[in-house]
Each structure stands twice: as C-alpha cells, then as structure tokens.
N, C-alpha and C positions, 0 to 999 in steps of 0.2 A: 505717399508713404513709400519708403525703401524695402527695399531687401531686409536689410538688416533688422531695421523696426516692425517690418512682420514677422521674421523669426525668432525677434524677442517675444514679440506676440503670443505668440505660439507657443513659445516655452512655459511663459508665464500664466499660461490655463491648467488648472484642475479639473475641469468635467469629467475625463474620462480616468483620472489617475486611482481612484477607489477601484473603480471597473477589471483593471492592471491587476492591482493588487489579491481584489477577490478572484481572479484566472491563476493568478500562478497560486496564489493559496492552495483554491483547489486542487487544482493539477497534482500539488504536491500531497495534500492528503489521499488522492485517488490512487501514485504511483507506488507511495510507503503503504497503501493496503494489497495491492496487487504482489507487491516486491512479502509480507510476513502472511500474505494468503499462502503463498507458495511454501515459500519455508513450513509452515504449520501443515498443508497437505502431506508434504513430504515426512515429517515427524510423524502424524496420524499414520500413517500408511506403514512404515515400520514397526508401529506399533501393534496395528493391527495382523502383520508377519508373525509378528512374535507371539503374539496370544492366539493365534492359529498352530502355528506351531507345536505352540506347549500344550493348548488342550489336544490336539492330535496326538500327540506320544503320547497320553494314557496318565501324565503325572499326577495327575486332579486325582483320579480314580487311588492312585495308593497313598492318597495323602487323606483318602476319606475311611479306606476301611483300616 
C-alpha cells in the first residue's frame, strides 16, 4: 500500500467526524453562554445601583404619603 492510498484512506473515514462536530458544537454553545452571562451580570448590577440608589434618597417615601 502507498503513501498516497493510506492518505486517501484516511481521509475517507467517518468514525470520528460526528465526535468533531459534537466539540466544537459544544464549545460554541458553552463560549456564547459565558460571552451573555457576562453582559447580563453587568446589566443586573447597574440595575441593582440604581434601585439602591433611588430607594436610598427617600423618593418612595414621598410618593407614598
């Protein structure tokens, strides 16, 4: 057998090419949760400023009596 005809060989398997697919799938759904976990902490977190904030100044209080 050649060079060549093992490398066609070789090309020409599937065993492991689902295997391929299901890694970077993953990978990619793991990076886009990591990548809008973040963004979303950072949103909560201003959010949470701001309603500290506002109930700290007193605004609640004269909006109730």
């Amino acid at each position: 057998m050649t060079i060549i005809n093992r490398i066609k060989g070789f090309l020409a398997q599937e065993d492991g090419a689902v295997t391929v697919d299901f890694i970077v799938l993953t990978s990619g759904i793991v990076v886009a949760g990591v990548f809008s976990f973040g963004g979303l902490s950072a949103v909560t977190m201003e959010l949470a400023n701001q309603t500290s904030s506002f109930l700290s100044s007193g605004a609640l209080l004269h909006l109730i009596h």
